[in-house]
PDB file of N, CA, C and O in Angstrom:
ATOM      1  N   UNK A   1     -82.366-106.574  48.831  1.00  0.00           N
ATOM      2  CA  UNK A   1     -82.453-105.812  47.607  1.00  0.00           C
ATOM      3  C   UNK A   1     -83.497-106.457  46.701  1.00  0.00           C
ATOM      4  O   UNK A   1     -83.522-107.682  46.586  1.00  0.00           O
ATOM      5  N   UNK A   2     -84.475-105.568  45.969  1.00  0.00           N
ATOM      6  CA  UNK A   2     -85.733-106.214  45.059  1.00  0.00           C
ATOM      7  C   UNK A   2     -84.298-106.271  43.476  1.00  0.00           C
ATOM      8  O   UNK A   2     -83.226-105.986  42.941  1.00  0.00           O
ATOM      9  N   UNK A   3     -86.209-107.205  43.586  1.00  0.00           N
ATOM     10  CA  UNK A   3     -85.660-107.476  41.930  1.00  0.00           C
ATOM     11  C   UNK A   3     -85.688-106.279  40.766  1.00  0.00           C
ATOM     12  O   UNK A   3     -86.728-105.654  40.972  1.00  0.00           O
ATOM     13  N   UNK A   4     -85.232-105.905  40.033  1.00  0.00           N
ATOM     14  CA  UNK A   4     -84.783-104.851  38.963  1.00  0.00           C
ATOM     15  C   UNK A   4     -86.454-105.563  37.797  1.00  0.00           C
ATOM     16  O   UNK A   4     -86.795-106.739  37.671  1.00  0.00           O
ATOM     17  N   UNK A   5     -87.034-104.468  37.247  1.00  0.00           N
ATOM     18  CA  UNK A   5     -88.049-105.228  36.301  1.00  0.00           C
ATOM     19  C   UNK A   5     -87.932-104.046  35.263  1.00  0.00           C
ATOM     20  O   UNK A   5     -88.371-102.896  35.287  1.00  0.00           O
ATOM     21  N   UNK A   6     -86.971-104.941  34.087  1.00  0.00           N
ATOM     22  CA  UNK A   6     -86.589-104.293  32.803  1.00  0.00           C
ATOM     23  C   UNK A   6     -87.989-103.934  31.999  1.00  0.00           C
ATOM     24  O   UNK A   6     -89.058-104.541  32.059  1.00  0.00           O
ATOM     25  N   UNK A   7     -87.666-102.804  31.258  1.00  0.00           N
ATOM     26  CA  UNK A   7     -88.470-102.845  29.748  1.00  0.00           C
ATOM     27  C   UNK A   7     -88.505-104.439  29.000  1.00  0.00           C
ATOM     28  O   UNK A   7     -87.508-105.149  28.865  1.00  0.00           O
ATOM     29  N   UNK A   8     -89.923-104.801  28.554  1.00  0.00           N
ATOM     30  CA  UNK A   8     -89.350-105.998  27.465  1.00  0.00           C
ATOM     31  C   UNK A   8     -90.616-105.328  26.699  1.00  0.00           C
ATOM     32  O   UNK A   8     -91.669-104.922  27.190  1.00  0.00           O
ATOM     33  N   UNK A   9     -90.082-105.340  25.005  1.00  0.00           N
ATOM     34  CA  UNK A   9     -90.794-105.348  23.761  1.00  0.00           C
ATOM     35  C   UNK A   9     -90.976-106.470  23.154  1.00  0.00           C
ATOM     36  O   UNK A   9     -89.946-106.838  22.589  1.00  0.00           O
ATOM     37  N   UNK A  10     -91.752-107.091  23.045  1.00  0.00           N
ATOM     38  CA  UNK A  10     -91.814-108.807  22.567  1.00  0.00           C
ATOM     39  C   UNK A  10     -92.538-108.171  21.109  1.00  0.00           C
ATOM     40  O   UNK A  10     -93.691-107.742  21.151  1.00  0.00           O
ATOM     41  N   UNK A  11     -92.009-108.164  20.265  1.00  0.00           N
ATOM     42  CA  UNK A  11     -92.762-107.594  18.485  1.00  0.00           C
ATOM     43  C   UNK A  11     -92.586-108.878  17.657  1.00  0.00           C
ATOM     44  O   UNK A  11     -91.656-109.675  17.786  1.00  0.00           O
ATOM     45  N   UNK A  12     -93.529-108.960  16.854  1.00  0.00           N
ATOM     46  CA  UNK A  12     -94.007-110.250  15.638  1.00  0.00           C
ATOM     47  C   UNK A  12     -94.389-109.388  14.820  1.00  0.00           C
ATOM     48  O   UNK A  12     -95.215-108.502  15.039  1.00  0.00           O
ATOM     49  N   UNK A  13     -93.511-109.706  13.313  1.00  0.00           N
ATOM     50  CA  UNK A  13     -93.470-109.214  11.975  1.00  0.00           C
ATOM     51  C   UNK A  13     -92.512-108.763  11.100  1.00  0.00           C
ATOM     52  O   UNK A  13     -91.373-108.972  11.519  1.00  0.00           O
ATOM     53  N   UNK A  14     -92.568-108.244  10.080  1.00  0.00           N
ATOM     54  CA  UNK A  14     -91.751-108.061   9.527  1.00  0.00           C
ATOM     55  C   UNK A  14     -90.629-106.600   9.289  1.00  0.00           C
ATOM     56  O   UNK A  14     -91.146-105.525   8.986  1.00  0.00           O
ATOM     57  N   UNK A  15     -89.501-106.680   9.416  1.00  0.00           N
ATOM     58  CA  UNK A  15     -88.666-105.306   9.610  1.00  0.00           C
ATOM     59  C   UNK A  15     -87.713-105.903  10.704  1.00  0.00           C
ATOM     60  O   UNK A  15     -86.606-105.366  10.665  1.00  0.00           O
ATOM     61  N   UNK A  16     -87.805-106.593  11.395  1.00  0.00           N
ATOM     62  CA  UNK A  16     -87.026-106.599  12.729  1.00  0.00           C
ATOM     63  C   UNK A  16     -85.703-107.918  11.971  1.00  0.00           C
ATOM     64  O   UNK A  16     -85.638-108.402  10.841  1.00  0.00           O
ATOM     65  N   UNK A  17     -84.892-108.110  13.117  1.00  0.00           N
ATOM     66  CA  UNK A  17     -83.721-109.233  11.956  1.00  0.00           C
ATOM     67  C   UNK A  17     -84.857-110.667  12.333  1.00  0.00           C
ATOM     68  O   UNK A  17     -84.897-111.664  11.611  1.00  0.00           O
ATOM     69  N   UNK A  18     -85.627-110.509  13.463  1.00  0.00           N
ATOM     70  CA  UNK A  18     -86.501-111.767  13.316  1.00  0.00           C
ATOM     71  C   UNK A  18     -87.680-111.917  13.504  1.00  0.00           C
ATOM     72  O   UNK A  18     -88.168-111.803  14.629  1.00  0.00           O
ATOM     73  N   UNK A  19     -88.298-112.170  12.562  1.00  0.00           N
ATOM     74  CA  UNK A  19     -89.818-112.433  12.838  1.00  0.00           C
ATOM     75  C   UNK A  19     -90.765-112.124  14.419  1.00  0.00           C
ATOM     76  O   UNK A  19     -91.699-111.358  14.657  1.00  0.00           O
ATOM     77  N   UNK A  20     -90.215-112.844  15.052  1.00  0.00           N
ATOM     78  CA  UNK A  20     -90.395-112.758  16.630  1.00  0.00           C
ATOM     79  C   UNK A  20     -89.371-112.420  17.756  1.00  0.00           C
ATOM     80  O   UNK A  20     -88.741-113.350  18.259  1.00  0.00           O
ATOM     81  N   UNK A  21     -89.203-111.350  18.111  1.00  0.00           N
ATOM     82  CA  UNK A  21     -88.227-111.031  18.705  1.00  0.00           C
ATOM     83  C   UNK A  21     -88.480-110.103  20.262  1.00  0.00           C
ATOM     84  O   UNK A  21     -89.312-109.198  20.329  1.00  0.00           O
ATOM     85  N   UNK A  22     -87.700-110.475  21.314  1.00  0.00           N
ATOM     86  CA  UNK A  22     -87.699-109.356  22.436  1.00  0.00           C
ATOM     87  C   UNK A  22     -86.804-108.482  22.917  1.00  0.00           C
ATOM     88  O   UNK A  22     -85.728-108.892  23.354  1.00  0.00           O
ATOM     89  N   UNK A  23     -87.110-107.201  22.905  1.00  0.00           N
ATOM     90  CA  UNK A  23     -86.043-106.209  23.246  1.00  0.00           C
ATOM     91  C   UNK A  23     -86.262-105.998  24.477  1.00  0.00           C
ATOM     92  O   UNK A  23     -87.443-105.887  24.805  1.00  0.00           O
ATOM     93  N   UNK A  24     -85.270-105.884  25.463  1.00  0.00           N
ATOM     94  CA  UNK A  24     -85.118-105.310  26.559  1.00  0.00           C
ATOM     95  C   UNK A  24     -84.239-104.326  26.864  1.00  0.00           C
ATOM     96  O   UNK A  24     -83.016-104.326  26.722  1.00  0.00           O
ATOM     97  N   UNK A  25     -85.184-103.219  27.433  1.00  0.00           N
ATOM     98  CA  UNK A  25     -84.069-101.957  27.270  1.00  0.00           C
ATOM     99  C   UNK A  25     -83.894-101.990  28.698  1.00  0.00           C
ATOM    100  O   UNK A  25     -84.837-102.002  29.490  1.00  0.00           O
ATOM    101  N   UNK A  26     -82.269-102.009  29.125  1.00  0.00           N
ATOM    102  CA  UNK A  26     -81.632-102.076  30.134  1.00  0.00           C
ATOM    103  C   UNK A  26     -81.926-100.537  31.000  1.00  0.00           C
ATOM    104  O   UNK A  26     -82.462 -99.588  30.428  1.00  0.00           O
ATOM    105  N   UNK A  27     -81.482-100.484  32.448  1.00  0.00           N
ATOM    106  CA  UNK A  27     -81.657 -99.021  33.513  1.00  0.00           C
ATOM    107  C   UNK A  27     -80.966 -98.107  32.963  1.00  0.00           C
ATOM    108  O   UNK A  27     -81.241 -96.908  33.006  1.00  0.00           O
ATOM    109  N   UNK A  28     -79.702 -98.770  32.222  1.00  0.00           N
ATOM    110  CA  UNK A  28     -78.884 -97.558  31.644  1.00  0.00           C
ATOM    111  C   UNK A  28     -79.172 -97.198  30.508  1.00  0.00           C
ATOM    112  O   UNK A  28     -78.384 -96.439  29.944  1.00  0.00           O
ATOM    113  N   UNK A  29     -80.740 -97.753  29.618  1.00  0.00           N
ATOM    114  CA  UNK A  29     -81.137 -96.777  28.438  1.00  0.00           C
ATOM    115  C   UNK A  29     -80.337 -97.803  27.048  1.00  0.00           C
ATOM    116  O   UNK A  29     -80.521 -97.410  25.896  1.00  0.00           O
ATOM    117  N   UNK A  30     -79.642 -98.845  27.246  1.00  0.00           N
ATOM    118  CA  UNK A  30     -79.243 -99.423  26.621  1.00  0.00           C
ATOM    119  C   UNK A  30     -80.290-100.737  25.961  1.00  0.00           C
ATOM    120  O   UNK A  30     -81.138-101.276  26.673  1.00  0.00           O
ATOM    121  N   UNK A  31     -80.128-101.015  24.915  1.00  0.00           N
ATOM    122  CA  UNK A  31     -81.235-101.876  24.553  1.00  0.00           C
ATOM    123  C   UNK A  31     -80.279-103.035  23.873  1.00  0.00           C
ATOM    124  O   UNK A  31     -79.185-102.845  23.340  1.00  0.00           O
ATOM    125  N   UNK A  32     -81.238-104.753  24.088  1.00  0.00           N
ATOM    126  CA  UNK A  32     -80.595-105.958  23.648  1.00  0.00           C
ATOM    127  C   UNK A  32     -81.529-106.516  22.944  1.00  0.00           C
ATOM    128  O   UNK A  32     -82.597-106.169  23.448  1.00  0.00           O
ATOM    129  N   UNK A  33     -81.707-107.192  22.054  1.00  0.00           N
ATOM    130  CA  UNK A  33     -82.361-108.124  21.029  1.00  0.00           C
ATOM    131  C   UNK A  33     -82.049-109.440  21.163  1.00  0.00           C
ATOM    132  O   UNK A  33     -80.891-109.810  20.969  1.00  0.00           O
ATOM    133  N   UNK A  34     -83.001-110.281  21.498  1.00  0.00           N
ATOM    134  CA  UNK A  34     -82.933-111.417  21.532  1.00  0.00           C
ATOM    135  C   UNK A  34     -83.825-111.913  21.105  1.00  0.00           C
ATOM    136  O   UNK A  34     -84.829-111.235  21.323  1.00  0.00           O
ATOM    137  N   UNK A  35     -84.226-113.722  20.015  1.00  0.00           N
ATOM    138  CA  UNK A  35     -84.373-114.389  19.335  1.00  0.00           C
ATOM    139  C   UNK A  35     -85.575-114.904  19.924  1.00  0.00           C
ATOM    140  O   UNK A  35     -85.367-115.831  20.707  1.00  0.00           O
ATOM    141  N   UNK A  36     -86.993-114.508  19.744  1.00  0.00           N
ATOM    142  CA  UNK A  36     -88.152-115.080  20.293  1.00  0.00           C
ATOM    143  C   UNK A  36     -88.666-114.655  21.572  1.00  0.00           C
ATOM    144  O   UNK A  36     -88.126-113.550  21.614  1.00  0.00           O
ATOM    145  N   UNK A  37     -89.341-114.742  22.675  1.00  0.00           N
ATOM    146  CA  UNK A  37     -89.961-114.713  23.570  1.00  0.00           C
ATOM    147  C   UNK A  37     -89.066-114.888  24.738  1.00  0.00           C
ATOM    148  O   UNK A  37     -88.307-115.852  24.841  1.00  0.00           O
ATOM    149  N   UNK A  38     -89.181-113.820  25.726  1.00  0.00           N
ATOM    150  CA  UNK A  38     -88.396-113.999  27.395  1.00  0.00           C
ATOM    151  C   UNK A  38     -89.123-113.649  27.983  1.00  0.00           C
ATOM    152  O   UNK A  38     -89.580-112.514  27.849  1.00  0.00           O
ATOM    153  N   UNK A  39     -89.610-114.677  29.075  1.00  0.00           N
ATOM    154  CA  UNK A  39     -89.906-114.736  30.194  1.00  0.00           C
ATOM    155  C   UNK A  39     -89.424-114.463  31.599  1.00  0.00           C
ATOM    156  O   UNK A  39     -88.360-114.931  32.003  1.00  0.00           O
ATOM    157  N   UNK A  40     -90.169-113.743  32.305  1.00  0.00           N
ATOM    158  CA  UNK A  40     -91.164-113.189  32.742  1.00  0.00           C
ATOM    159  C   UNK A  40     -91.734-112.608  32.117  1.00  0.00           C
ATOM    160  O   UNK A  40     -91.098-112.414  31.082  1.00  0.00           O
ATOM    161  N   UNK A  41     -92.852-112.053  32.095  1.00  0.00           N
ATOM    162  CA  UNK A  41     -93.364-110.696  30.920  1.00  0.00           C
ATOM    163  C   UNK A  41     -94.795-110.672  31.658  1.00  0.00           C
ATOM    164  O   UNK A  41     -95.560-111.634  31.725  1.00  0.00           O
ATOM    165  N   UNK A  42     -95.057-109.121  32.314  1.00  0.00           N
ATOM    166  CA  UNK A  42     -96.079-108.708  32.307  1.00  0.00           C
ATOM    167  C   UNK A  42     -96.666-107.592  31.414  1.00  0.00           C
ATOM    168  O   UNK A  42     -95.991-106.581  31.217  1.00  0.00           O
ATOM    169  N   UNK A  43     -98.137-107.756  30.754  1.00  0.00           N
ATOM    170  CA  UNK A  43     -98.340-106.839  29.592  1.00  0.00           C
ATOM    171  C   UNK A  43     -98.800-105.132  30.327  1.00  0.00           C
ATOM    172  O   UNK A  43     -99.281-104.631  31.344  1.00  0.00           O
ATOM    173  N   UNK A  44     -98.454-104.902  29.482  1.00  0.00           N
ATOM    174  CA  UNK A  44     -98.351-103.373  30.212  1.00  0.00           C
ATOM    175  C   UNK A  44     -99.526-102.716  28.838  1.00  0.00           C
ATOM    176  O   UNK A  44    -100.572-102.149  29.153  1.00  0.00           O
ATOM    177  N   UNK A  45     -99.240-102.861  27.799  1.00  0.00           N
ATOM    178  CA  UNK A  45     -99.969-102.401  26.408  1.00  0.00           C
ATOM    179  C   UNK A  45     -99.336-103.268  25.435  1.00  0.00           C
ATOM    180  O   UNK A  45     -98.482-104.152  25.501  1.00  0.00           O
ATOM    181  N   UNK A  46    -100.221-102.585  24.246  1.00  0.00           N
ATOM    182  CA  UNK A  46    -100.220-103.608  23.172  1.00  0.00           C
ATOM    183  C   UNK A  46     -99.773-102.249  22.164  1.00  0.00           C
ATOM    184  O   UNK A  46     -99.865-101.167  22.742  1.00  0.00           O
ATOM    185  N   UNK A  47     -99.249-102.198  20.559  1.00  0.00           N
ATOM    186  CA  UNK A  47     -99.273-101.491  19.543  1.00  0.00           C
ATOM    187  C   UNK A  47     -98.764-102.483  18.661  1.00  0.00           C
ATOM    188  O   UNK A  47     -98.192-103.553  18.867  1.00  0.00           O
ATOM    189  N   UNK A  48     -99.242-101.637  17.218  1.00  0.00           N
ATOM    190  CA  UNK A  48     -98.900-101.521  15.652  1.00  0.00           C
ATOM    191  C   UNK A  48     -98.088-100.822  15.544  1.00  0.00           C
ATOM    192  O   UNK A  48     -98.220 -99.643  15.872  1.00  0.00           O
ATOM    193  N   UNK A  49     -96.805-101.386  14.973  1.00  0.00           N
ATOM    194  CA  UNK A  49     -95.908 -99.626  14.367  1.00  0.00           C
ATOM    195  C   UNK A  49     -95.885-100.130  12.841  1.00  0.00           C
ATOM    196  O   UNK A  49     -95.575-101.240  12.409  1.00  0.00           O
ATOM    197  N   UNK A  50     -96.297 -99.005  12.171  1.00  0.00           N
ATOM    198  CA  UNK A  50     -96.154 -99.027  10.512  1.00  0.00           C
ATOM    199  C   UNK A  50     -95.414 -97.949  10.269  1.00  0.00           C
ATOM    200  O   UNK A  50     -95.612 -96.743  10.416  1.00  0.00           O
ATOM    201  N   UNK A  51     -94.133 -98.870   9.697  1.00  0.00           N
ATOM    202  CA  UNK A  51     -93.161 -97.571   9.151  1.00  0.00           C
ATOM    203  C   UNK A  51     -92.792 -98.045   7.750  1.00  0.00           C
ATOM    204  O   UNK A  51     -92.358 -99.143   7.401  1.00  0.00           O
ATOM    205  N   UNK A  52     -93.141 -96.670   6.836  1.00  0.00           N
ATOM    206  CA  UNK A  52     -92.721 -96.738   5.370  1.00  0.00           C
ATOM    207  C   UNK A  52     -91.780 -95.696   5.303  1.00  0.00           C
ATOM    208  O   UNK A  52     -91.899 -94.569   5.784  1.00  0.00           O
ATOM    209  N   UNK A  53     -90.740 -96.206   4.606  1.00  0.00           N
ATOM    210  CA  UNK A  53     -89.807 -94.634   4.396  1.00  0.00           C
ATOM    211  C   UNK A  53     -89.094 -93.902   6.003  1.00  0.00           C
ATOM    212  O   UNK A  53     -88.537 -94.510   6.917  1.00  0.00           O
ATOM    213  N   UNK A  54     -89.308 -92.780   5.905  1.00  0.00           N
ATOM    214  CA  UNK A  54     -89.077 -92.400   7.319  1.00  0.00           C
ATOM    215  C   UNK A  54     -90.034 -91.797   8.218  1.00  0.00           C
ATOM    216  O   UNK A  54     -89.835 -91.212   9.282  1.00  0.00           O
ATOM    217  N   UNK A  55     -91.206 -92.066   7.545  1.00  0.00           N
ATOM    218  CA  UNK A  55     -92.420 -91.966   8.481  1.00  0.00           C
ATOM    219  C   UNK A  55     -93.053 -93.022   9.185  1.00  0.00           C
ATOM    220  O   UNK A  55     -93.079 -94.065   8.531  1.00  0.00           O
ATOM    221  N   UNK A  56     -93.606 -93.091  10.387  1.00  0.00           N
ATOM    222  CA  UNK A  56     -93.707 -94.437  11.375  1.00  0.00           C
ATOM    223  C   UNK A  56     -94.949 -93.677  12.008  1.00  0.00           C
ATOM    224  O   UNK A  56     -95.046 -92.587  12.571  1.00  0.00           O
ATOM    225  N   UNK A  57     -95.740 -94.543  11.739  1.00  0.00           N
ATOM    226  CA  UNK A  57     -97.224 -94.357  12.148  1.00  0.00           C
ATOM    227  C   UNK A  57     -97.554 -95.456  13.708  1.00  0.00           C
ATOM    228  O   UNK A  57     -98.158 -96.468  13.351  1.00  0.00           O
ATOM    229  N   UNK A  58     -97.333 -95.439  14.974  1.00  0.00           N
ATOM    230  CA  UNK A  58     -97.733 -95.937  16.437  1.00  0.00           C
ATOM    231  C   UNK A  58     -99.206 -96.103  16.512  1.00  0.00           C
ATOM    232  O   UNK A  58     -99.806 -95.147  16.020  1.00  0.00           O
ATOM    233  N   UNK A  59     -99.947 -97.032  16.983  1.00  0.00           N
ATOM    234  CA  UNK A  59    -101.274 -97.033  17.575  1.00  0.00           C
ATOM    235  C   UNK A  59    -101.096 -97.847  18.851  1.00  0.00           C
ATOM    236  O   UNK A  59    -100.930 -99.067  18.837  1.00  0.00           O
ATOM    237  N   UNK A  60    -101.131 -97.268  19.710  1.00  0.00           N
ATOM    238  CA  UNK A  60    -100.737 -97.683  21.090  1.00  0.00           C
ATOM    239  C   UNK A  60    -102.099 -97.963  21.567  1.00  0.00           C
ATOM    240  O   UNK A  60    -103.086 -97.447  21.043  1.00  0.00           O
ATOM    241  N   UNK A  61    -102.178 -99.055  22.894  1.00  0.00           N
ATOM    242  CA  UNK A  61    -103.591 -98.762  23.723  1.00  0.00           C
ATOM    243  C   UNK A  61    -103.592 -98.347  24.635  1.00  0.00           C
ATOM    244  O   UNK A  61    -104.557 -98.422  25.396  1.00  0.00           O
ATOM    245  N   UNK A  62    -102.241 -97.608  24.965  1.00  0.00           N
ATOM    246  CA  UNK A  62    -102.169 -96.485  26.477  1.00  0.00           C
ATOM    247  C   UNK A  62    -101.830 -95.194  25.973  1.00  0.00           C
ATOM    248  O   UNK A  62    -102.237 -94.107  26.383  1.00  0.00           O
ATOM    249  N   UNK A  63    -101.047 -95.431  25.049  1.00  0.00           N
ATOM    250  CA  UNK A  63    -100.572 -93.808  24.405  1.00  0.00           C
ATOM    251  C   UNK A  63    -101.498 -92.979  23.027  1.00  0.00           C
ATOM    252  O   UNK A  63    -101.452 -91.777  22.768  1.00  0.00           O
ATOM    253  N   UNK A  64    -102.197 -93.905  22.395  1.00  0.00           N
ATOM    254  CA  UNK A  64    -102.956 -93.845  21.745  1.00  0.00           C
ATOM    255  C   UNK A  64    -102.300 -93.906  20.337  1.00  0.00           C
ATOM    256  O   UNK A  64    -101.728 -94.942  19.998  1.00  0.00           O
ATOM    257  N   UNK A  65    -102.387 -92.340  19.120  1.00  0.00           N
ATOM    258  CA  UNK A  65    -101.747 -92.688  17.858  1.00  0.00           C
ATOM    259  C   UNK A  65    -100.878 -91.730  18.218  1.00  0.00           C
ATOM    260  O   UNK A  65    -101.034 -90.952  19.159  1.00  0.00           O
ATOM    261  N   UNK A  66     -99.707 -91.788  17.276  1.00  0.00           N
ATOM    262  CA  UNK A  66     -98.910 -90.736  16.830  1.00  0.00           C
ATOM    263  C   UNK A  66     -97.895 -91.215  15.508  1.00  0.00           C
ATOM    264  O   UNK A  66     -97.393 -92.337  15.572  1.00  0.00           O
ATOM    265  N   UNK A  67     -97.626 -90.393  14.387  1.00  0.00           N
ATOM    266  CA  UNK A  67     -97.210 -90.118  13.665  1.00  0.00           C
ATOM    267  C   UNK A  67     -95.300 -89.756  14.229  1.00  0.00           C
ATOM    268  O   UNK A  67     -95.046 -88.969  15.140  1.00  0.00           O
ATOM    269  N   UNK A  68     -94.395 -90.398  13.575  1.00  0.00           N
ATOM    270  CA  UNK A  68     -92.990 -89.528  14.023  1.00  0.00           C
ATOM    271  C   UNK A  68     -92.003 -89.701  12.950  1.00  0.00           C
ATOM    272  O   UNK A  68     -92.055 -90.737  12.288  1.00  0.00           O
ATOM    273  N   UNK A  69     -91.149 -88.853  12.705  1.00  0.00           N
ATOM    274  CA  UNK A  69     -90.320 -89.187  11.329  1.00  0.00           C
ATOM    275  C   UNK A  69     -88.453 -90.003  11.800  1.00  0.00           C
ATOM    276  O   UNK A  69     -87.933 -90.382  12.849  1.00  0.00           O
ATOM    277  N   UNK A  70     -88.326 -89.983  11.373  1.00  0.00           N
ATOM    278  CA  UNK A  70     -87.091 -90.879  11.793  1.00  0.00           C
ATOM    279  C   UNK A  70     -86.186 -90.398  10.892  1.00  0.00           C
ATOM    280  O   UNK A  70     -86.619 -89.730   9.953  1.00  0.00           O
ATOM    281  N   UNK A  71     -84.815 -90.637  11.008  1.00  0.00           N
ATOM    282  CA  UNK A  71     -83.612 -90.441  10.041  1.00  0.00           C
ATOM    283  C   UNK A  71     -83.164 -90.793   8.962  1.00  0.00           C
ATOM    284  O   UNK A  71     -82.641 -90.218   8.007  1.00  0.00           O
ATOM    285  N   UNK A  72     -83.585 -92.426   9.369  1.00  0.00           N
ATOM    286  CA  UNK A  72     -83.388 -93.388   8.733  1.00  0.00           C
ATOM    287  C   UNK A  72     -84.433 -93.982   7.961  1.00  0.00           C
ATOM    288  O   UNK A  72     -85.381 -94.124   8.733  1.00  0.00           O
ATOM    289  N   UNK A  73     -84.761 -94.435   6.725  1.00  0.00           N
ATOM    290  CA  UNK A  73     -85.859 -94.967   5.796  1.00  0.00           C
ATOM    291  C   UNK A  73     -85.422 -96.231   5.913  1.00  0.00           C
ATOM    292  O   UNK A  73     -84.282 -96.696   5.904  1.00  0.00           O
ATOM    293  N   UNK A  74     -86.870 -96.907   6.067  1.00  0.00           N
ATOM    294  CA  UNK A  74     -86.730 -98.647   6.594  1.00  0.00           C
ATOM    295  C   UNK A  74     -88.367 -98.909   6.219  1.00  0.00           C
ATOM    296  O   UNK A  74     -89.102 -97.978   5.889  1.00  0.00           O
ATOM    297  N   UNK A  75     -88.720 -99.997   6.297  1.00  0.00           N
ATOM    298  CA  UNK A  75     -90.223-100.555   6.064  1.00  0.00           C
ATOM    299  C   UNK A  75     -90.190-102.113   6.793  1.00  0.00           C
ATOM    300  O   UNK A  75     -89.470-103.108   6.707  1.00  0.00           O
ATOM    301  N   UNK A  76     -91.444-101.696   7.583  1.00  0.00           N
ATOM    302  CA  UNK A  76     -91.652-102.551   8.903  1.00  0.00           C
ATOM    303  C   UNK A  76     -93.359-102.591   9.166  1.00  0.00           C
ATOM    304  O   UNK A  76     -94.023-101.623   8.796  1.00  0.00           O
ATOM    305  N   UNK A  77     -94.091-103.890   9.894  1.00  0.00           N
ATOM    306  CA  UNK A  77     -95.377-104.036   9.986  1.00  0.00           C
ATOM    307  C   UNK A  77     -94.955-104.739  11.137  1.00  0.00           C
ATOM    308  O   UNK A  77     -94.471-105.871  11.149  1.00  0.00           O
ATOM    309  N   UNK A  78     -95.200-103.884  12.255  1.00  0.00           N
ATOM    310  CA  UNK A  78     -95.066-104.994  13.610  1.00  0.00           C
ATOM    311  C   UNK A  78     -96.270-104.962  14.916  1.00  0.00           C
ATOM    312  O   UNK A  78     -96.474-103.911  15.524  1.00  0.00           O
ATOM    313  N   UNK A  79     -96.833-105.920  15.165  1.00  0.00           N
ATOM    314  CA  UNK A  79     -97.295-106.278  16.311  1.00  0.00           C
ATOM    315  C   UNK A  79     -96.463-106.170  17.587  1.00  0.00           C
ATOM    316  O   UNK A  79     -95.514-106.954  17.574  1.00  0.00           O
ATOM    317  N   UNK A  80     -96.544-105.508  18.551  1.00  0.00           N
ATOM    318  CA  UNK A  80     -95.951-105.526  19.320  1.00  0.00           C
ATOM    319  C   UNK A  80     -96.639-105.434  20.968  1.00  0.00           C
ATOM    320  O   UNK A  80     -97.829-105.186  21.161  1.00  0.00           O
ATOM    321  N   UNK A  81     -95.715-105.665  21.986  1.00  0.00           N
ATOM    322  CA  UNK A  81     -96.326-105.942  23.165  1.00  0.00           C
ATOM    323  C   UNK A  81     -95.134-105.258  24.065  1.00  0.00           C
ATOM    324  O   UNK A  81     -93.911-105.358  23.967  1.00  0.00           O
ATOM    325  N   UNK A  82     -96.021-104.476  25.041  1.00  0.00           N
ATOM    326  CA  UNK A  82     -94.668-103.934  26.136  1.00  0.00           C
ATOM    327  C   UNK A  82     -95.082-104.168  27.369  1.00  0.00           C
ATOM    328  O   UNK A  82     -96.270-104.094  27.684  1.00  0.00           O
ATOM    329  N   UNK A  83     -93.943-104.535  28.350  1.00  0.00           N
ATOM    330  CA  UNK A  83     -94.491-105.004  29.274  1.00  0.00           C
ATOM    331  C   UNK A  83     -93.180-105.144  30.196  1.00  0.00           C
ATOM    332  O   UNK A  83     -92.129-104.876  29.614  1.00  0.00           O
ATOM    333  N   UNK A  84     -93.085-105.514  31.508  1.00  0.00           N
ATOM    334  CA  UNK A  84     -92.393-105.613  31.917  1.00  0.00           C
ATOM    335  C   UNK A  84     -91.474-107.151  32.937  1.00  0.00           C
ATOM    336  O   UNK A  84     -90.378-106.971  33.469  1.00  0.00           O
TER     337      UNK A  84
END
């Protein structure tokens, strides 16, 4: 049996509960937060998410831009990295 190779979001900045943080969203769509950097990590793309209010502005370097509104009003400036 191979190895399983999760989502990981490794994001630096402000909005998240920590400065530097990695999310890994599990097969079942479930997502975990953990405290700094996890290894393995291959980069897959890079983005900016700027969210003021409940508008969240993406600049991806595979998906490109997009604009999306959200439910919830929050304010966030994050660097982020996805990869697997």
């Amino acid at each position: 049996m191979g190895e399983i190779s999760l989502k990981k979001y490794i994001e630096i900045g402000f909005g998240n509960t920590w400065f530097i943080r990695t999310e890994i969203e599990e097969e079942d769509g479930t997502e975990r937060e953990i405290k700094g950097f996890i290894k393995p990590f291959v980069l897959k793309s890079i983005y900016l998410r700027i969210w003021i209010g409940r508008k969240v502005l993406v600049i991806d370097s595979r998906e490109g831009m997009k604009i999306t509104t959200k439910n919830r009003s929050n304010i966030k400036l994050i660097l982020g990295f996805y990869g697997l």
